[in-house]
C-alpha positions, 0 to 999 in steps of 0.5 A: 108733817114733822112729827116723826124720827128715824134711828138706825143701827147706831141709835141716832135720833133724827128728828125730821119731815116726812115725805108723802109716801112715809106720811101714807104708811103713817096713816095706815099706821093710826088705821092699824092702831084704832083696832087695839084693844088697849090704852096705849094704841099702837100701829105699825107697817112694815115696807119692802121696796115702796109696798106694805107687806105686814102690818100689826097694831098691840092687843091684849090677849084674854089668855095673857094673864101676866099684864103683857100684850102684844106689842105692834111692831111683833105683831107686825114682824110675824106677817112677814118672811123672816128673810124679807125684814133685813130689806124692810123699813118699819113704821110704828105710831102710838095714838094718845087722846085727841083733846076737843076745845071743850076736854081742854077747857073743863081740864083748866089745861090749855095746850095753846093759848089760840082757840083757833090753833085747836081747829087747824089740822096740823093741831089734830093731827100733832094732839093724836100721835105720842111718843111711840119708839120701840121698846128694849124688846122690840128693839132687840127683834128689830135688831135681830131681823136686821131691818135697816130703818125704823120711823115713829112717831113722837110727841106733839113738843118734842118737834 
């Protein structure tokens, strides 16, 4: 699986492969992120020492009456021990539209030429992730908090 980058304090984009424990805090991620009530799904998990101890996917509440929601790695944050984040490594995926052979045709878009490239499961799992690095917002608590590394996942091309 190579759809995931890393920055830390320096803000280096390394775009590189996962191992199979940073796979399985990505798959709890996308559990987290189905529960969003919104377009945009996000999931996030937050890891102290190989262990998940706080999780959090973005929703909108009904009183939020400005458009904002709340954002996956915030909600994420607040499950944790503020004293615990600057050990931590924070994990956050964004879940966009899985296209089915038959959407992709009616659309008259074709995202590979192959049909057979539609049924691998590398496609599935690469057409289901997007772009989802931390806002400006987000950022600045990650920041805050001292977390030491924050993995996201990116779109399908930009791997």
């Amino acid at each position: 699986m190579s759809m995931t980058s890393c920055f830390d304090d320096y803000e280096v984009n390394i775009s590189k492969s996962c191992d199979d424990k940073q796979i399985m805090y990505f798959k709890k991620c996308i559990q987290l992120a189905q529960h969003s009530n919104l377009t945009h799904k996000h999931g996030c998990v937050i890891v102290l020492n190989d262990r998940v101890i706080g999780v959090g996917h973005n929703y909108k509440e009904n009183n939020l009456t400005n458009g904002c929601s709340v954002h996956a790695e915030i909600c994420a944050m607040k499950s944790v021990k503020k004293n615990l984040l600057s050990k931590c490594e924070l994990y956050v995926v964004r879940l966009g539209p899985m296209l089915t052979i038959k959407e992709t045709e009616a659309s008259n878009s074709h995202i590979c030429h192959d049909e057979d490239t539609f049924n691998t499961p590398a496609f599935i799992k690469r057409s289901c992730l997007k772009y989802s690095r931390p806002c400006a917002r987000c950022a600045s608590f990650i920041q805050k908090f001292n977390i030491k590394k924050v993995y996201y996942s990116l779109n399908a091309y930009d791997t």
